[in-house]
C-alpha positions as CSV (number, residue, x, y, z in Angstrom):
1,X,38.7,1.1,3.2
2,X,36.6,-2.2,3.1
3,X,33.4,-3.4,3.5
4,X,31.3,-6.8,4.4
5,X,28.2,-7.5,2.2
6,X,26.4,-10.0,4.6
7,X,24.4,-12.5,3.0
8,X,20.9,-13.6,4.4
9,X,21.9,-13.6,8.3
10,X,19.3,-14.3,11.0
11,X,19.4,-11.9,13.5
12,X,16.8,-9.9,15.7
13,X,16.7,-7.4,13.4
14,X,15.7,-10.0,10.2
15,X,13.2,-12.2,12.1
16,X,9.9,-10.6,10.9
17,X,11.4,-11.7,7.4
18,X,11.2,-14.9,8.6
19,X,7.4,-14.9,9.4
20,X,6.6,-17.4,6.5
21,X,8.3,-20.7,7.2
22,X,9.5,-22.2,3.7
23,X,11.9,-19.1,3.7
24,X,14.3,-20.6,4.8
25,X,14.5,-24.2,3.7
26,X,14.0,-22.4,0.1
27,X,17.2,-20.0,0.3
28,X,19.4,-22.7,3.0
29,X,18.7,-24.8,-0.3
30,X,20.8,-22.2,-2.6
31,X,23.1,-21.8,-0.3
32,X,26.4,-24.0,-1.2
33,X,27.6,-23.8,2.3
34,X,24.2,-25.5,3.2
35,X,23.7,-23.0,6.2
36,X,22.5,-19.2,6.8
37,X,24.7,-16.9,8.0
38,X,25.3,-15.7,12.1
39,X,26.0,-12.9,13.2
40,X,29.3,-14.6,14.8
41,X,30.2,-15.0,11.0
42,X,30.1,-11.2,10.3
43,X,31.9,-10.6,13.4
44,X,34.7,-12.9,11.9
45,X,35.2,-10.9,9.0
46,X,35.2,-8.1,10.9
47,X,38.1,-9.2,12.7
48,X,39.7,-9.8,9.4
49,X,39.5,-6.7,8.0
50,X,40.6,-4.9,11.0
51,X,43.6,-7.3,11.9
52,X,46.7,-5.2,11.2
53,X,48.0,-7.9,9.1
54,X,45.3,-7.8,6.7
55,X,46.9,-6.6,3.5
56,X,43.6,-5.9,1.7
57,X,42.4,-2.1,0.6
58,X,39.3,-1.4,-1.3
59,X,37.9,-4.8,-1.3
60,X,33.9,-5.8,-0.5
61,X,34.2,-9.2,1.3
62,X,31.0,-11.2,0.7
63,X,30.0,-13.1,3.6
64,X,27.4,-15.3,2.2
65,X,27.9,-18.8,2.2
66,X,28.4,-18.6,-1.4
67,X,25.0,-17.6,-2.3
68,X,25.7,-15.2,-4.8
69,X,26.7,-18.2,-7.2
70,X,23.5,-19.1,-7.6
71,X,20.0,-18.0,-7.5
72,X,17.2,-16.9,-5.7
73,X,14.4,-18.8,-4.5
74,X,10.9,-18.5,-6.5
75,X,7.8,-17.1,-4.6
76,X,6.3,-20.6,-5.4
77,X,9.4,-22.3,-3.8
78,X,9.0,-19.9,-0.9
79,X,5.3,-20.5,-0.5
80,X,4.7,-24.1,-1.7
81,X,2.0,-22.4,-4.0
């Protein structure tokens, strides 16, 4: 079996997260792909995993633009206080 660990993905359900606007610029700034993830980019791995072809077993496919090389934002960084 496999799994997707989905980076920071703006969806309907993540919105309220996004209630203080330098959220965004702050982690889109960490992100090495330069972009948040979609939704459409979860589907995608989905389609991966579950393509017959797929010879992977066991594995946890991070979908996150890369962010896990680097850090997370600061709370000043966020804020801008």
């Amino acid at each position: 079996m496999n799994s997707i660990a989905p980076g920071m993905t703006r969806t309907e359900m993540t919105d309220g997260m996004f209630g203080n606007p330098g959220l965004e610029p702050a982690v889109v700034k960490e992100i090495p792909l330069g972009r948040m993830g979609t939704s459409e980019d979860i589907a995608q791995a989905a389609l991966f995993l579950a393509d017959p072809d797929c010879f992977m077993t066991g594995e946890r496919l991070s979908v996150t633009g890369g962010a896990e090389l680097l850090r997370v934002p600061t709370l000043k960084e966020i804020t801008g206080q």
